[in-house]
VMD Tcl script that draws the C-alpha trace (Angstrom):
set ca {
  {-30.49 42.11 17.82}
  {-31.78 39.04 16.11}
  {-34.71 39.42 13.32}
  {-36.57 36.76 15.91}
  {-35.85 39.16 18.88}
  {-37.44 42.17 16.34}
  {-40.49 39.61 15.45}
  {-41.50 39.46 19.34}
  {-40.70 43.44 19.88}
  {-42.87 44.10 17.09}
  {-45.64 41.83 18.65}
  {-45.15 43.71 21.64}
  {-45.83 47.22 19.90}
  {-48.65 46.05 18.08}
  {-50.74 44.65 21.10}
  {-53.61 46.62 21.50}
  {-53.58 48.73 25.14}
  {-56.88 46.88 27.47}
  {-57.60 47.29 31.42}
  {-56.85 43.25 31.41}
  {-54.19 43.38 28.31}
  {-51.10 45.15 29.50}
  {-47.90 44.10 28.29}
  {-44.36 45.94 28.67}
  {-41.42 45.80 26.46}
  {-38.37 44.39 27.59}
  {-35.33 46.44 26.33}
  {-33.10 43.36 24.69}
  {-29.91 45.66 23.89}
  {-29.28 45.33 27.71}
  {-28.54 41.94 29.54}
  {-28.28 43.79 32.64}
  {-32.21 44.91 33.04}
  {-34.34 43.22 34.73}
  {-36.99 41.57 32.50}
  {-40.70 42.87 32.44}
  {-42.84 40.08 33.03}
  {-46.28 40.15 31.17}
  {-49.10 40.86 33.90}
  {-51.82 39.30 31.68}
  {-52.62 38.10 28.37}
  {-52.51 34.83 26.80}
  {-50.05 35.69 24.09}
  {-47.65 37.77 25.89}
  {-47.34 34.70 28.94}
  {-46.20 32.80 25.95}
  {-43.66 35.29 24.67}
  {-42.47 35.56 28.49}
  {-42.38 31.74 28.50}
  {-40.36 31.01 25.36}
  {-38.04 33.72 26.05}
  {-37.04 32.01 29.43}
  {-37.24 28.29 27.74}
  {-34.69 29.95 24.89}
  {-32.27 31.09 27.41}
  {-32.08 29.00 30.25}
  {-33.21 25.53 28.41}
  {-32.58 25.87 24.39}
  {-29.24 27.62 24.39}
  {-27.21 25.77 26.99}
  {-28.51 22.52 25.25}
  {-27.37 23.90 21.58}
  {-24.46 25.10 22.60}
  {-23.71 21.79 24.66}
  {-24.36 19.93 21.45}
  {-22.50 22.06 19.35}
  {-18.98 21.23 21.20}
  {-19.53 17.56 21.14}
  {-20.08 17.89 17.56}
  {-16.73 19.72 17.09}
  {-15.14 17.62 18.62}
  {-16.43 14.36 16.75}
  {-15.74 16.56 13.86}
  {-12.21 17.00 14.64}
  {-12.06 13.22 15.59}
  {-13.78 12.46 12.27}
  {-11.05 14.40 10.40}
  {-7.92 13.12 12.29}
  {-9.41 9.69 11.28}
  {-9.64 10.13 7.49}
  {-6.05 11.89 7.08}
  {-4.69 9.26 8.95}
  {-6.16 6.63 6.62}
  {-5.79 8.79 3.45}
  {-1.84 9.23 4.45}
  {-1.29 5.67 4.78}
  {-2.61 4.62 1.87}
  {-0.44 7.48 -0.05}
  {2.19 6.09 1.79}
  {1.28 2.73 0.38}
  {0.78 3.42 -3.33}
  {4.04 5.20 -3.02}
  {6.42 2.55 -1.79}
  {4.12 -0.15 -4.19}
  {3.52 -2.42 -1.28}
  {1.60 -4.48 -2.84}
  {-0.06 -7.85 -0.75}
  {2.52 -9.55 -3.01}
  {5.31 -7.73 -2.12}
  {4.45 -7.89 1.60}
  {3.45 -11.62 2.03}
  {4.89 -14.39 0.09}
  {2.75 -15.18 -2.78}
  {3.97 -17.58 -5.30}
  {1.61 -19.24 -7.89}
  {0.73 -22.60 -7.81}
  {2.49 -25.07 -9.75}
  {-0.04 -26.38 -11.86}
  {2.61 -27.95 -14.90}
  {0.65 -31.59 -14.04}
  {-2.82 -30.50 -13.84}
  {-4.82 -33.05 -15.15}
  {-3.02 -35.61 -12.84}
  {-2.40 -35.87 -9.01}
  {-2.98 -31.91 -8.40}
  {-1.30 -32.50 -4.73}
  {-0.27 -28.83 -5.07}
  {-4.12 -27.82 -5.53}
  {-5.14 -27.60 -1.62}
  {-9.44 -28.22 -0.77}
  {-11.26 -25.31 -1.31}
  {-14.98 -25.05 -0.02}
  {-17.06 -22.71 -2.12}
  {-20.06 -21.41 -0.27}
  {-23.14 -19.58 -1.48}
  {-25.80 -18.59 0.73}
  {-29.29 -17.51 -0.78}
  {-32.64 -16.51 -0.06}
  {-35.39 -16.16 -2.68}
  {-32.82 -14.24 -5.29}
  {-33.85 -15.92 -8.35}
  {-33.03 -13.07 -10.35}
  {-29.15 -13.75 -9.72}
  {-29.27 -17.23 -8.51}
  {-28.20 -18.75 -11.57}
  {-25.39 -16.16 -11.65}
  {-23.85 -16.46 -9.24}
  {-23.63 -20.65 -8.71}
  {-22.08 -20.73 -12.63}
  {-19.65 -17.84 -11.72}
  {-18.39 -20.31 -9.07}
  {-18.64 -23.06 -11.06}
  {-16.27 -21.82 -13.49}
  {-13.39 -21.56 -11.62}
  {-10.34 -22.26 -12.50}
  {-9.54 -24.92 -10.11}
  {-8.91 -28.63 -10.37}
  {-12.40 -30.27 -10.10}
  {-11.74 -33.30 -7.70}
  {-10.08 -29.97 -5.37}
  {-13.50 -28.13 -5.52}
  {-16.76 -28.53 -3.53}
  {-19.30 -26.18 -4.71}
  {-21.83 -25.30 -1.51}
  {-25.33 -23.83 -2.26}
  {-26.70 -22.76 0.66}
  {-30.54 -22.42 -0.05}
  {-33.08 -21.10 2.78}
  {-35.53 -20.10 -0.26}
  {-38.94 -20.36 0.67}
  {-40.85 -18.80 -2.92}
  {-40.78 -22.37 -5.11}
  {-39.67 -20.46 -8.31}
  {-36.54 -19.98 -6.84}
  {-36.52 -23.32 -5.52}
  {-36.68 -24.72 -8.39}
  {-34.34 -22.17 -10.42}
  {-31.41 -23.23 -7.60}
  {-32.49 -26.85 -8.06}
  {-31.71 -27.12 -11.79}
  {-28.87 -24.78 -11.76}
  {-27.19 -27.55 -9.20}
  {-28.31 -30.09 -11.48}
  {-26.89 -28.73 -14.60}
  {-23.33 -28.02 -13.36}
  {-23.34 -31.87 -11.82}
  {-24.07 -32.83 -15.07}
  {-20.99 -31.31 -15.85}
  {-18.86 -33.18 -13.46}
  {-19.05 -29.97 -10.97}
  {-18.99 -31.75 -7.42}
  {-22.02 -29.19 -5.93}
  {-24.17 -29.78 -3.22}
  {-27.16 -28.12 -2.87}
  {-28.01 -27.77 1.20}
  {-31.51 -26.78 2.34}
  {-32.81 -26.19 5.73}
  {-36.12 -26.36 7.21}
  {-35.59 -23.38 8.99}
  {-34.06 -19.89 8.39}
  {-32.65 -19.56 12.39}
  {-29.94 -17.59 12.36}
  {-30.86 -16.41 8.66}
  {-27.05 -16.33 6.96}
  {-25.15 -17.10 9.65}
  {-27.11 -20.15 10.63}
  {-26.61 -21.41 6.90}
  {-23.25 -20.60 7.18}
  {-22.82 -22.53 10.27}
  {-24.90 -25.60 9.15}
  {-22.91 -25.62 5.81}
  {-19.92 -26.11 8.01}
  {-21.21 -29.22 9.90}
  {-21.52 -31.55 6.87}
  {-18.82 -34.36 6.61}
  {-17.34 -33.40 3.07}
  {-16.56 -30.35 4.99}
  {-13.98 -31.95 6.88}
  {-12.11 -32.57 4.23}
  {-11.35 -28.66 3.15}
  {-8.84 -26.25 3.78}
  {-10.15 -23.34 3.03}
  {-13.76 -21.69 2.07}
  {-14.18 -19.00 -0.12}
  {-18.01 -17.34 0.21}
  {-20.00 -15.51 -2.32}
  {-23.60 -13.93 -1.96}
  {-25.98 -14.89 -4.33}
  {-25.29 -11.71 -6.87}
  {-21.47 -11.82 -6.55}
  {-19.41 -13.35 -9.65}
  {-15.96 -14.30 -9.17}
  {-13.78 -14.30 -12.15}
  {-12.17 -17.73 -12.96}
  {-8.52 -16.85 -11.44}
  {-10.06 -15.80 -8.34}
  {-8.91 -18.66 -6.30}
  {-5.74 -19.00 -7.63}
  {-4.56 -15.70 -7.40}
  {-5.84 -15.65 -3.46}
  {-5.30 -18.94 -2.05}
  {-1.71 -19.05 -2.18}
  {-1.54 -16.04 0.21}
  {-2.95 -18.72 2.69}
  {-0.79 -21.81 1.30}
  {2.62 -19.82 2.17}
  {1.89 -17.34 5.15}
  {0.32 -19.42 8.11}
  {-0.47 -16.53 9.84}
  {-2.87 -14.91 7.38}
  {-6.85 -16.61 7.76}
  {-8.87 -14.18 5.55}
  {-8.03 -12.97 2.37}
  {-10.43 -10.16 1.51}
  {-11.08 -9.06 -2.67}
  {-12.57 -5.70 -3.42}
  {-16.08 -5.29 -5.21}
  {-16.80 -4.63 -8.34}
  {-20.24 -3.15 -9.32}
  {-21.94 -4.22 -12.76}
  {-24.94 -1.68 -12.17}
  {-23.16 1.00 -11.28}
  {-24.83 3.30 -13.55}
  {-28.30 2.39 -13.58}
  {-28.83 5.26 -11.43}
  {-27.98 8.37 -9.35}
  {-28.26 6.40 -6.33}
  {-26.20 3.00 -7.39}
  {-23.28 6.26 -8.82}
  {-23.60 7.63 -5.31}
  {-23.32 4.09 -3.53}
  {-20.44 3.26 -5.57}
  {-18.55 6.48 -4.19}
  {-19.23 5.36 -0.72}
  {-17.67 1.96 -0.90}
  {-15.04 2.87 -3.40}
  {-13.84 5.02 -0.18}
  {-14.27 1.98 2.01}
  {-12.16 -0.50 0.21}
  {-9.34 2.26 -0.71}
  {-9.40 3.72 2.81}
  {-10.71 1.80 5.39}
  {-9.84 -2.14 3.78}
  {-6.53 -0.86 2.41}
  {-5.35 1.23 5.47}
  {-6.27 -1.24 8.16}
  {-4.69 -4.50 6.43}
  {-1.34 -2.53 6.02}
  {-0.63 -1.02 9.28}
  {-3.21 -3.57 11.45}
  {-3.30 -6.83 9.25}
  {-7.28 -6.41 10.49}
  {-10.04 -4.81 8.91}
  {-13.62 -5.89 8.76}
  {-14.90 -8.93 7.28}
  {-16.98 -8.40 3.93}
  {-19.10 -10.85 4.28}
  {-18.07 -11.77 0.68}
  {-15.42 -12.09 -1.46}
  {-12.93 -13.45 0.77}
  {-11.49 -16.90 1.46}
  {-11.07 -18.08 4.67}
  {-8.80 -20.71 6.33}
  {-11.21 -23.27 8.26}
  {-8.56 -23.56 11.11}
  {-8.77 -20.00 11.85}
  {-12.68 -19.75 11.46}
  {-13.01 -22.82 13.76}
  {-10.67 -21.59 16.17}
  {-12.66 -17.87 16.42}
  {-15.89 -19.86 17.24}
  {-17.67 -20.23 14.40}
  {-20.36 -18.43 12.85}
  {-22.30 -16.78 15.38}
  {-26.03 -15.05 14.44}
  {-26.25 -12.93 17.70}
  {-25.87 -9.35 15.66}
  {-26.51 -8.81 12.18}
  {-23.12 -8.74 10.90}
  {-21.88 -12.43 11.50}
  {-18.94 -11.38 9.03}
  {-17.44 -8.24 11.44}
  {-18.47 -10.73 14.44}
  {-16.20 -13.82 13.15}
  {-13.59 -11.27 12.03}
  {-13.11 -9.38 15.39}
  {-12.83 -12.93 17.10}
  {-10.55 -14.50 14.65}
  {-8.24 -10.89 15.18}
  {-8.96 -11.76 19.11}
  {-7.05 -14.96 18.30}
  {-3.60 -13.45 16.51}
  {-4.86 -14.03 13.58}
  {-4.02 -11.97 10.26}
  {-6.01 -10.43 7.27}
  {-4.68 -9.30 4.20}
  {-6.57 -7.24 1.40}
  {-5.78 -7.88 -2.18}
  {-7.37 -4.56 -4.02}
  {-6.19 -5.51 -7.57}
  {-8.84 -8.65 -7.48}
  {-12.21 -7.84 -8.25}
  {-15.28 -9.85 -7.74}
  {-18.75 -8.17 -10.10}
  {-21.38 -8.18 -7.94}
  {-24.65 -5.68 -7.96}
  {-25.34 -2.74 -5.49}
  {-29.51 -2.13 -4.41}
  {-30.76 -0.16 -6.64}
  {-34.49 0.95 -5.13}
  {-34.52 2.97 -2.28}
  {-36.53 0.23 0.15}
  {-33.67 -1.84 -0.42}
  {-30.60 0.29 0.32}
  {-32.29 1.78 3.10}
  {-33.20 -2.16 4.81}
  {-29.31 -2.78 4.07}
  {-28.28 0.55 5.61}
  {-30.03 -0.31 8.77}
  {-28.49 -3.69 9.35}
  {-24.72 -2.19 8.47}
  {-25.42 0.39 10.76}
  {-27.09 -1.27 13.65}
  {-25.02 -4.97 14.01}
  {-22.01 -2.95 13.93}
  {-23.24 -1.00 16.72}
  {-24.70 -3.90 18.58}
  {-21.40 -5.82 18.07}
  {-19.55 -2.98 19.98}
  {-21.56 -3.32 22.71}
  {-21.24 -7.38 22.91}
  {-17.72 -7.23 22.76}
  {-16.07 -4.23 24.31}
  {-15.06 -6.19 27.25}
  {-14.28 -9.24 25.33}
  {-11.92 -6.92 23.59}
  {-10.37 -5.40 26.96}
  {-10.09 -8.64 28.52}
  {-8.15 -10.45 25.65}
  {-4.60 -11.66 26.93}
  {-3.77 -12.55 23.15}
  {-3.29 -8.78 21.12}
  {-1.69 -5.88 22.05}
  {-2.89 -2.82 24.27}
  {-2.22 -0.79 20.54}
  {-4.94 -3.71 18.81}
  {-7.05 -3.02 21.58}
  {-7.09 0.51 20.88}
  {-7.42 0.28 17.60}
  {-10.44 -2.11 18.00}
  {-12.76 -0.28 20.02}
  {-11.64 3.59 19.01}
  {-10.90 3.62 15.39}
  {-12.63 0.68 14.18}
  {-15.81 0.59 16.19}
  {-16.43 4.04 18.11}
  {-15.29 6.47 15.21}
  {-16.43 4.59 11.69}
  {-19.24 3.04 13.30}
  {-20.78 5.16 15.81}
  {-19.55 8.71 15.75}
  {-19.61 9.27 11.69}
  {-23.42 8.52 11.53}
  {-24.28 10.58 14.39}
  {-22.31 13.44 13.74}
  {-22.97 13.80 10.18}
  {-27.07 13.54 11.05}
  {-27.26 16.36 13.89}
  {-24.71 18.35 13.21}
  {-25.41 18.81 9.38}
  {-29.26 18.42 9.20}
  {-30.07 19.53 12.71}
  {-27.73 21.92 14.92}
  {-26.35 23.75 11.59}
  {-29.95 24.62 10.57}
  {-30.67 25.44 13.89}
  {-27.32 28.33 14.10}
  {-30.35 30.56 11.55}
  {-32.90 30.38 14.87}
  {-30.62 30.99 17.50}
  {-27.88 33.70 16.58}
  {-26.03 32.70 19.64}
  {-24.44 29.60 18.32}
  {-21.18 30.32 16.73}
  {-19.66 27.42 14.69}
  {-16.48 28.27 13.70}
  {-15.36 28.49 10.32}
  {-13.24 25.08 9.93}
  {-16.28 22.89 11.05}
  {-18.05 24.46 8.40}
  {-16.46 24.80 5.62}
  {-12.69 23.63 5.68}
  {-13.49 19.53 7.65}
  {-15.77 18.73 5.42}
  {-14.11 19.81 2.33}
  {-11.35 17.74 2.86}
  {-13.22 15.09 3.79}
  {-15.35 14.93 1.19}
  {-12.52 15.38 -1.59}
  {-11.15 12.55 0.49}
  {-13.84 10.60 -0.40}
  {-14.19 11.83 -4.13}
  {-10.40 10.64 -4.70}
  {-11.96 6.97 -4.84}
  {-14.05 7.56 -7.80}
  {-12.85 10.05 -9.98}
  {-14.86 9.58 -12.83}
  {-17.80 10.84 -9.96}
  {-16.43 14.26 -9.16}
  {-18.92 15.90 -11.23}
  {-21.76 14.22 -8.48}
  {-20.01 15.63 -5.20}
  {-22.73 17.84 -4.43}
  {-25.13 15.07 -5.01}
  {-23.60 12.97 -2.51}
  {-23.71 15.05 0.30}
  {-27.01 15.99 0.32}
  {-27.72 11.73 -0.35}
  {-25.23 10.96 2.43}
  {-26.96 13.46 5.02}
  {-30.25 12.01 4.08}
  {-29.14 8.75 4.51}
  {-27.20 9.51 7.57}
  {-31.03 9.74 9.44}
  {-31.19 6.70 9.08}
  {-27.98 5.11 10.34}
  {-28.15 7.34 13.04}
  {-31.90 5.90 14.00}
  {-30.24 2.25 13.40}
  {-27.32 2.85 15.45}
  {-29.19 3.78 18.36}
  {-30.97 0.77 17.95}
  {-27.88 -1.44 17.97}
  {-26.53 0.28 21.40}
  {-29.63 0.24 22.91}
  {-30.86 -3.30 21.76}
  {-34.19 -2.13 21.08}
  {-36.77 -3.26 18.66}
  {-35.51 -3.89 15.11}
  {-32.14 -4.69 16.30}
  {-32.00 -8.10 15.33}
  {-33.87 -7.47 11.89}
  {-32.67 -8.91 9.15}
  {-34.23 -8.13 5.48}
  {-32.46 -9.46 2.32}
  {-31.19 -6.81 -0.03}
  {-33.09 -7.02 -3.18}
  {-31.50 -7.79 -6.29}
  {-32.76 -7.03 -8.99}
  {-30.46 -8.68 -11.95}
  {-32.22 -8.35 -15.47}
  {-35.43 -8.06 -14.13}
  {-35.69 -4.34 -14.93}
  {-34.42 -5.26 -18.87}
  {-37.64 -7.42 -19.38}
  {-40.19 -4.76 -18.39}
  {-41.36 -2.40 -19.83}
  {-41.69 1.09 -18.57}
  {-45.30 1.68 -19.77}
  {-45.85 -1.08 -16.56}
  {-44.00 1.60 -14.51}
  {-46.39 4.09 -15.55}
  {-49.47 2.39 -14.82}
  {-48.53 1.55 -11.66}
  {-47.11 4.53 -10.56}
  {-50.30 6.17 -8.82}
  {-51.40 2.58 -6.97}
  {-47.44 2.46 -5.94}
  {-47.30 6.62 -4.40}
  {-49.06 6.13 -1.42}
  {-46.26 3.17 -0.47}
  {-43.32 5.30 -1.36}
  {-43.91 7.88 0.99}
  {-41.32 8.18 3.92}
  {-42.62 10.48 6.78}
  {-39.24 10.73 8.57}
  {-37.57 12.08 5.79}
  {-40.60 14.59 5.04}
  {-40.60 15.71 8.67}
  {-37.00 16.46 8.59}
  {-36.77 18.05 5.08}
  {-39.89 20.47 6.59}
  {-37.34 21.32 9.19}
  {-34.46 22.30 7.34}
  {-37.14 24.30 4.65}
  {-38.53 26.37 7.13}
  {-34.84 26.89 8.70}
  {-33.50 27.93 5.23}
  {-37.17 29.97 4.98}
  {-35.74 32.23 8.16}
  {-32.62 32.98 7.31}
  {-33.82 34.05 3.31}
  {-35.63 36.30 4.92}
  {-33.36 37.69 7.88}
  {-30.02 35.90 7.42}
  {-26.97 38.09 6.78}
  {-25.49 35.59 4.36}
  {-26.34 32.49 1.55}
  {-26.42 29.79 4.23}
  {-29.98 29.07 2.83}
  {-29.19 27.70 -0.43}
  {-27.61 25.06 1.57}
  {-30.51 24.73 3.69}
  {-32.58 24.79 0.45}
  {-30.91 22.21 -1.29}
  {-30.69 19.72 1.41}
  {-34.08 20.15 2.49}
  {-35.08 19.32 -1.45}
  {-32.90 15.75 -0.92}
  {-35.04 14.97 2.09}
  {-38.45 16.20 0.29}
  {-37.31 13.63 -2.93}
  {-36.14 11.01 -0.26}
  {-39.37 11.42 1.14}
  {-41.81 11.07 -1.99}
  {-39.96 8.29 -2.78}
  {-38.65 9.64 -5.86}
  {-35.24 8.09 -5.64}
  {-33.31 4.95 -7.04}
  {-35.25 2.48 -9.20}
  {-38.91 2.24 -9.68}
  {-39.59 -1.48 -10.02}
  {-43.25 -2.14 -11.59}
  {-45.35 -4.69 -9.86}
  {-47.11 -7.55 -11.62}
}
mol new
graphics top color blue
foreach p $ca { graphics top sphere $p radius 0.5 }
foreach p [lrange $ca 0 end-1] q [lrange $ca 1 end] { graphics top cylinder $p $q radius 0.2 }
display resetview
């Protein structure tokens, strides 16, 4: 018998006997005995009540839940093994993007003359009130190593604070100085927010002119060989229109959250990127440090704003079209991660509800394409949408922070062992492979990646259902050097007026939930499943306060 079965006996023993208060004990070793209804009494038609509502109602809905969840579970691991073996498989055999595509360098013995080996490159940099890495960024792309009359440098500048107006402005201006051929292109309008000033970048007349673009967000910094260690993938392979560099993160450890985010999308380039470009030649777009040929982009359409993640929307379409991607992990690009919790959380939402949206735009533009294979198609809409896009947030949210808690209150859930323990420990070492130096912060993570999983799982339902926020789109904050020119005394002044602002209900609720779950089963569970429950109930609580990431002081 369950210790919540012996809390209602016990309330039934301790009733005291009335003419209007008569209550009979229903013998719970026996399924087979009828069960004694309570004649009268307030409390004992509630007992009565929630002991039918548990069986019939509760149970058969837990239970219900808990097989789906094994079985995204099992779908989840099949998924990661498969991309951990081929990238094994990969490192291995050394098949590098060089080795696989023909890659030869550009002959650049006559460089100060004709440079007729030197194809156009288009350099684009979209921005939005990010003075704090605007100047950055434009003289990272500025510096390239590339012939100068074979460059067009694009600022794309929807800024609407004047400081950062005017910090783009006489960036621009200095470089030109400098013989830099830069435009600086502002709209009087932010429709279709980066997309749009993608799109209306494309439609100038120097444009024409180009072969390829390469884009950069405002805090990424290419090094000066970037273009000529990625462009002549697309000189000598026609097929191939994106070339895709891995990130590099230059605030990686300004705190637990940025180490924890770096673990995360250290996976995603080694697993996802890698493993997709050498058994696909697809993989989703970046949004960022890549170079694409125009042909290709024109052909796919165009920029299109009607999800959140133009980038994943061009590159499905371009794929849709034959075309081919290839991702070059030894090239780095320095860029910076969010590093308050407002931030990540606003960029969470939009990477976890465009995707979702996208998938249900273009599931039957994906069936219906004559142009790709019936494998592609697979591919498309199971692995790449449906398992890393949908299924991982909602599994890992209510199994792991809902129906596991939930096994404490209702004995009659059995989740065997390998959901428990042995799937996730492989997946997570899976994960930890990426960043070794981070081993030490695996615990951390999971309880960070559950917490954050409420929230993907809130914005993915928002995607597939098209509701509300779906088409919201929030700049990620960057935060460049600001934090080095305050001081923290600021912080602590403002830390009381900031409190009330920092608190996140959702996370409290939940982290309640979990408590009060672990609460139970200290005091009546059979085994330590509590300190689980304890721990992850403290990463929602922290969450919750606020108390995570960066601090910036106002003023």
């Amino acid at each position: 018998m369950s210790p919540f079965m012996k809390f209602f006996n016990f309330l039934y023993d301790s009733l005291p006997p009335s003419s209007w208060f008569l209550v009979q004990r229903h013998n719970l070793a026996s399924s087979s005995e009828t069960d004694e209804v309570v004649r009268s009494g307030i409390i004992g038609e509630l007992i009565y009540i929630w002991k039918e509502t548990r069986i019939f109602v509760f149970i058969p809905i837990l239970k219900f839940l808990v097989t789906m969840c094994l079985v995204m579970s099992f779908l989840l691991f099949i998924e990661r093994v498969y991309m951990s073996v081929v990238v094994v498989i990969v490192k291995l055999l050394r098949r590098t993007p060089e080795k696989v595509h023909k890659w030869e360098a550009i002959n650049d013995d006559d460089l100060e003359l004709a440079h007729t080996n030197y194809p156009m490159v288009l350099i684009q940099i979209p921005m939005y009130n990010e003075k704090e890495v605007c100047q950055l960024s434009i003289g990272a792309a500025c510096r390239l190593s590339w012939p100068l009359d074979r460059m067009i440098v694009q600022v794309l500048d929807d800024s609407t604070d004047p400081a950062s107006k005017e910090l783009v402005n006489a960036e621009c201006d200095k470089w030109a100085r400098k013989g830099i051929n830069i435009m600086s292109e502002i709209r009087d309008n932010r429709i279709g927010y980066k997309a749009g000033a993608l799109k209306a970048g494309m439609m100038h007349n120097y444009v024409k002119q180009c072969e390829f673009v390469a884009i950069f967000d405002a805090d990424f910094q290419p090094d000066p060989d970037f273009l000529a260690r990625t462009i002549p993938f697309l000189i000598h392979n026609r097929e191939i229109s994106l070339v895709q560099c891995r990130w590099k993160f230059v605030n990686a450890n300004e705190c637990l959250m940025t180490r924890m985010q770096e673990m995360s999308l250290n996976y995603h380039f080694l697993a996802e990127q890698e493993s997709g470009s050498s058994i696909h030649a697809f993989f989703g777009f970046n949004g960022t440090a890549g170079v694409w040929r125009i042909a290709a982009l024109n052909e796919a359409g165009g920029w299109k704003d009607r999800t959140t993640v133009e980038d994943m929307d061009l590159a499905v379409r371009a794929c849709l079209h034959g075309w081919k991607f290839v991702y070059v992990h030894n090239v780095e690009v320095k860029n910076e991660l969010p590093s308050t919790f407002k931030a990540y959380r606003f960029q969470q939402h939009r990477w976890s509800c465009g995707p979702a949206n996208l998938w249900r735009k273009m599931t039957m533009e994906i069936l219906q394409n004559k142009k790709v294979s019936a494998w592609k198609k697979l591919y498309l809409i199971y692995n790449f949408f449906f398992i890393r896009k949908i299924v991982v947030h909602i599994f890992t949210f209510v199994f792991y922070c809902l129906i596991l808690p939930a096994t404490v209150l209702f004995p009659e859930l059995q989740v065997p062992k390998w959901a428990t323990v042995y799937v996730p420990s492989t997946i997570t070492l899976l994960n930890a492979l990426a960043t070794p130096r981070s081993l030490h912060l695996l615990v951390f993570w999971i309880l960070f990646e559950n917490v954050m999983s409420m929230h993907r799982t809130k914005a993915t339902f928002i995607g597939l259902l098209e509701a509300g926020r779906v088409n919201e789109w929030v700049v990620t904050e960057k935060l460049g050097d600001t934090l080095k020119s305050k001081l923290i005394t600021k912080a602590t002044t403002k830390l009381y007026t900031r409190f009330g602002q920092r608190i996140n209900w959702r996370e409290l609720v939940v982290g309640l939930y979990i408590f009060i779950c672990g609460c139970y089963d200290f005091a009546y569970g059979g085994s330590y499943f509590y300190v689980y429950l304890f721990l992850q109930a403290c990463a929602f609580f922290v969450a919750g306060v606020g108390y995570i990431g960066t601090i910036v002081p106002i003023g």
